[in-house]
N, C-alpha and C positions, 0 to 999 in steps of 0.2 A: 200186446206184450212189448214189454221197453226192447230195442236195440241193443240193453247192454247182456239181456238174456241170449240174443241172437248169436250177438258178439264172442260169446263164454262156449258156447256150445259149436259156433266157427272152429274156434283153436282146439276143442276137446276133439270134433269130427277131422281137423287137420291132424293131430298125432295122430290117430287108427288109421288112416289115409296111407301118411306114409310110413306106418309102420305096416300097413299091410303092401303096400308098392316096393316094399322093401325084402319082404317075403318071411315079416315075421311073424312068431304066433300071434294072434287074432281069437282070443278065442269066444266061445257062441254065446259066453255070459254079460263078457264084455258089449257084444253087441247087443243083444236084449237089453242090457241096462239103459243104453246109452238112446237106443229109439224110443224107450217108454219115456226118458226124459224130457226128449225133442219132443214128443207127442204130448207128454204131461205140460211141458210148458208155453208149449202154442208157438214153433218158430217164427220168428218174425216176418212179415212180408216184407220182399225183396223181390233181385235177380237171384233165381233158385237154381244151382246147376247138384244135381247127380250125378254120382259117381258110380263105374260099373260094380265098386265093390259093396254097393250101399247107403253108402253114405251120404250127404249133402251139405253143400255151403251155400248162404245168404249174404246177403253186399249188394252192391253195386258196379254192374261188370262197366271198366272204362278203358278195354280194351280187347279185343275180339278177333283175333285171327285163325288162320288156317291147322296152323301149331298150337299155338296156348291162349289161356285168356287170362285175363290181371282182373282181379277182383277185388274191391275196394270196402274195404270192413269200418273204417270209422275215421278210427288211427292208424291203419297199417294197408298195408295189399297182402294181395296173396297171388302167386302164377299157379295158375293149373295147366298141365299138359292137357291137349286134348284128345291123345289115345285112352284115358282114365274118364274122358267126360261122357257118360252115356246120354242126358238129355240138360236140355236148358229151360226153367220158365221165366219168359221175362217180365219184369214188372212197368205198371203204364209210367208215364210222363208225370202223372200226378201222385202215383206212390213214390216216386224218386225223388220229387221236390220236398214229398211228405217227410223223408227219411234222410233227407239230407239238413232239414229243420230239425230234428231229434237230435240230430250227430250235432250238428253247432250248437246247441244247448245243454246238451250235456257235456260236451269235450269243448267248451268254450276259451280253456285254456290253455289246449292245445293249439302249437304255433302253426297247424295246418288253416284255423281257424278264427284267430287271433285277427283281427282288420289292418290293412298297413295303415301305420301312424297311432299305432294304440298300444305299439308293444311295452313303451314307458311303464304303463298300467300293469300291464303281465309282472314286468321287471319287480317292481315295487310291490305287489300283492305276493309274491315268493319269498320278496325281502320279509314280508309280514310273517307269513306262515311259519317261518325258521324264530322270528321274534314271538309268536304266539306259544310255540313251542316250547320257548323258555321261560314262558310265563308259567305255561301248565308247571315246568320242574319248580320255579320259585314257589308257586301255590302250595304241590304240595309240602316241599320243606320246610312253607313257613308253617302248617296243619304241627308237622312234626316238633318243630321250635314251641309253639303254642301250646301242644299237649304237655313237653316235658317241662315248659314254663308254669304250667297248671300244677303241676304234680310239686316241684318244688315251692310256687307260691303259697299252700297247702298244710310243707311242711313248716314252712318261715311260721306261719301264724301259730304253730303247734307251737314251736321253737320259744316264739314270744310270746305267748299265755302263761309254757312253764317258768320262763324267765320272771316275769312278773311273779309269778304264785311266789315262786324260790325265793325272790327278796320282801316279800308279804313276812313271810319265814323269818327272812335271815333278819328284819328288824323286830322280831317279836325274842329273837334269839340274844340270853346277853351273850356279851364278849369272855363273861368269868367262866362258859364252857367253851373253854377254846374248840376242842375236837368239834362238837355240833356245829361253832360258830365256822371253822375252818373248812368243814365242809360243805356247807353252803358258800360260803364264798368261789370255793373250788369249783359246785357247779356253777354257781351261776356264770366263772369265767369259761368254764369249756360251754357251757348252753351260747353265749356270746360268741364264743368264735365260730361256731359251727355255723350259729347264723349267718355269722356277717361272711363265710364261703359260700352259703346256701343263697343269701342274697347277690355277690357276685355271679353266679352261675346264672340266678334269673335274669339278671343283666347281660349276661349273653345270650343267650338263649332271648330277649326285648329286642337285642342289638341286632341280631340275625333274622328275628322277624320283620323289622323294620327296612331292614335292608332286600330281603324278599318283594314286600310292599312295593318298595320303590319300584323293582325291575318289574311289576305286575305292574303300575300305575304308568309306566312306562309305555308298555303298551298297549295298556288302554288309549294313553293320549294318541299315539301313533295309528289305532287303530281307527277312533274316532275322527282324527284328520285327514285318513284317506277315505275315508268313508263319503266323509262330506266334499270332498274333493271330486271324486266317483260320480256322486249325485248331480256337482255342481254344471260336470261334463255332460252328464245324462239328461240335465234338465237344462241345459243349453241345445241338445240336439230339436231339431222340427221334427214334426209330422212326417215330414215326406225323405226325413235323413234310411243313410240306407239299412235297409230291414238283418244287414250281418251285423251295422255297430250298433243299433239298439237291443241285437238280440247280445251281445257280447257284455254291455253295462247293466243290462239286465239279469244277466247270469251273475257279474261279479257285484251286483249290488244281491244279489239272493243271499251269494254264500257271505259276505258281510255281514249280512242280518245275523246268521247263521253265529258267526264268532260274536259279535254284539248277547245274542242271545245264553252264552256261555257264559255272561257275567247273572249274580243274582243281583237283584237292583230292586231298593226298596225305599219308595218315594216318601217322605217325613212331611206334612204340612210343618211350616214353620213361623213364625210373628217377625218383626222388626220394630224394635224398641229402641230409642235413643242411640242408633247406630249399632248397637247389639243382636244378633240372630237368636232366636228364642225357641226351644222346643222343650215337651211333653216328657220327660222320663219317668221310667218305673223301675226301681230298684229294687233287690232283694224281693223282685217280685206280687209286692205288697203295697210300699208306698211310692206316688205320684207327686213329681216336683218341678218346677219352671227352672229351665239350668240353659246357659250360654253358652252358644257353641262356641269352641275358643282352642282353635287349632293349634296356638301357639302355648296352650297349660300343658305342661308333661301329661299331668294326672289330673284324674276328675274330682273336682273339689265341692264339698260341701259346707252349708251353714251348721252352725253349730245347733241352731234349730231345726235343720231337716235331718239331723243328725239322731236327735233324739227321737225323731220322729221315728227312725228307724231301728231303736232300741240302743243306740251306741251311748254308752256312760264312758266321756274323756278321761276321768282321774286314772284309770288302769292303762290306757294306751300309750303305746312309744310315742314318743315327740320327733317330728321332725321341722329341718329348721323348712322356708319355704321364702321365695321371692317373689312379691307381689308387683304389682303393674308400677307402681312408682317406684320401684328400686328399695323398698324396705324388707328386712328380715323378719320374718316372721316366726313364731311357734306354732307348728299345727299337730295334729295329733292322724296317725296311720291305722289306717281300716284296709281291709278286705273285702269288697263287695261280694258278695256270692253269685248274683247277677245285675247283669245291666238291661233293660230292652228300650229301645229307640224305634218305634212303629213293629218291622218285621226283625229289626237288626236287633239280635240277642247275644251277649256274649258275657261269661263265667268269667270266675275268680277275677275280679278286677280292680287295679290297688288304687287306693284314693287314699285324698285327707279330710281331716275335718277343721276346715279355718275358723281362727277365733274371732270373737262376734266383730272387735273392732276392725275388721278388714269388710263387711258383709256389704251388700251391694246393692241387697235389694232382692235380690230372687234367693231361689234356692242352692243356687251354684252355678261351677261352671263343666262344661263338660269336653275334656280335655283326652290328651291322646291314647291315656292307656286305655280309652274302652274305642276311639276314632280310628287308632292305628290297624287293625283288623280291618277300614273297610278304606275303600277311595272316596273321599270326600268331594263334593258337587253341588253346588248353589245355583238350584231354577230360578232366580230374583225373579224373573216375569212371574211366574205362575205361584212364588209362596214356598216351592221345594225346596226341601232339601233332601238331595238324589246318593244314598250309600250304595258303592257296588260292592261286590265280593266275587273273585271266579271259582266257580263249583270247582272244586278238585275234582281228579280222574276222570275228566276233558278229553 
């Protein structure tokens, strides 16, 4: 049984200790409870001292007098008088050394344990854990950004269908019935503003995820570079270096792993084409397209061919203007994605356009930030990947 079971049931056996040296109640359920546990969980082997009232502590005794003994629990001591002590068992030479390897492994970041000239390392992995911690808050708030962006991008597309429909209407409408014709005009401007607030709002709500992002991508990098820094120490140490600092970079390369493994990470084969990075996406869950990754597109853009390929008819769609690579303006046309997936990387309502054929490049598009911006983006050039993280919320 671990040390830290020993350890737990030391400090539980220290309060009835002294609360009975104390002369308080004590009573006989409390103790029943408390030996079935030490029995049910197999106390540790140690230096064992009994107590006349029952009880018993495990440790290591590192001091041993006529009067008291100091008994050494991991991270802390303890003094027992010795009028309270009624027997001692002592453990060998080779369970001490055994249990004194447990304790540096597990409490490896305690400063009793820490190697001199390593404490830099400590320093810095504290510094991390306060920055991991603000990753988990940025995580989840950007979940929170995300969903009510979901909810409003939702409505925009409602917004814009009836918009559309209402001026299908209002040019079928003459002008010689002013009321009908007035009233269409009347919605179609209040249907217009409420968008164009509904759209502002999703822009907040993009703006605040992105900026989430960052402080997540943050510390990723940070995480990443002490990590390999960690290693670089650990894989400079020899064979024969001492058996506390490999057990110390050993432990802080574990829990590394540990926060590494927090992220989900989902490896994308990728191509390389005329200096373009090239992958495989599935839209709307249905159709497969060859699209560029292209960190620096706002939005993910389509041909006007894989456009239809996806059922989208441009005549009804809002137009937006858009800037292509050589600095021209273009007219494109705004869609909705329902989904996007990228290997394991899957993610809803995502806004794109659809470029006109004279811009077209050759593939099927390009794939740009509003479906990128949800993960951390990473190029394995050696191996062909490309590496999307994402950190689990509720971390």
């Amino acid at each position: 049984m671990s040390c830290f079971i020993t350890n737990l049931l030391d400090i539980v056996w220290a309060r009835f200790y002294f609360e009975s040296i104390m002369n308080r109640r004590i009573t006989f359920y409390k103790w029943c409870w408390l030996v079935v546990l030490s029995t049910g969980l197999g106390v540790c082997y140690a230096d064992k001292i009994n107590i006349s009232n029952g009880g018993s502590f495990s440790g290591l005794i590192i001091e041993d007098t006529k009067k008291h003994i100091v008994l050494d629990l991991g991270t802390g001591t303890m003094n027992l008088d010795r009028k309270y002590i009624k027997s001692i068992s002592y453990s060998s030479d080779v369970e001490r050394g055994e249990i004194k390897k447990q304790w540096r492994k597990k409490h490896f970041l305690n400063k009793k344990f820490v190697p001199a000239g390593h404490e830099d390392a400590v320093a810095a992995f504290r510094k991390l854990l306060l920055q991991r911690d603000v990753a988990a808050r940025a995580s989840r708030a950007m979940l929170t950004s995300k969903r009510k962006e979901n909810i409003y991008l939702k409505k925009v597309e409602e917004l814009k269908s009836e918009i559309i429909q209402t001026r299908l209407r209002l040019e079928k409408t003459s002008k010689l019935d002013v009321d009908a014709y007035n009233k269409l005009v009347h919605k179609v401007n209040t249907l217009t503003t409420e968008t164009s607030l509904m759209v502002d709002q999703v822009e907040e709500f993009s703006a605040d995820s992105s900026l989430q992002t960052s402080v997540i991508s943050s510390y990723l990098t940070k995480l990443l570079g002490f990590e390999e820094l960690v290693r670089m120490r650990r894989n400079a140490l020899t064979a024969d270096a001492d058996s506390d600092v490999l057990s110390f970079y050993d432990g802080l390369l574990g829990r590394l792993a540990e926060f590494d493994g927090e992220f989900a990470k989902n490896r994308i084969k990728s191509r390389q084409r005329g200096g373009s990075t090239l992958v495989t996406v599935v839209m709307n869950g249905k159709v497969s397209g060859e699209f560029v990754l292209d960190t620096g597109a706002e939005l993910v853009a389509m041909s006007e061919e894989f456009a239809v390929r996806l059922g989208f008819g441009s005549s009804v769609l809002p137009i937006v203007e858009m800037t292509v690579a050589d600095g021209r303006k273009v007219n494109a046309r705004a869609v909705l994605l329902k989904s996007v997936k990228l290997g394991d990387a899957y993610s809803e309502n995502v806004p794109a356009v659809i470029m006109p054929r004279e811009t077209s490049s050759g593939y099927d598009g390009l794939l740009g930030m509003s479906f990128l911006r949800d993960y951390l983006v990473q190029l394995d050039g050696a191996n062909g990947n490309l590496i999307l993280r994402r950190l689990k919320v509720g971390k």
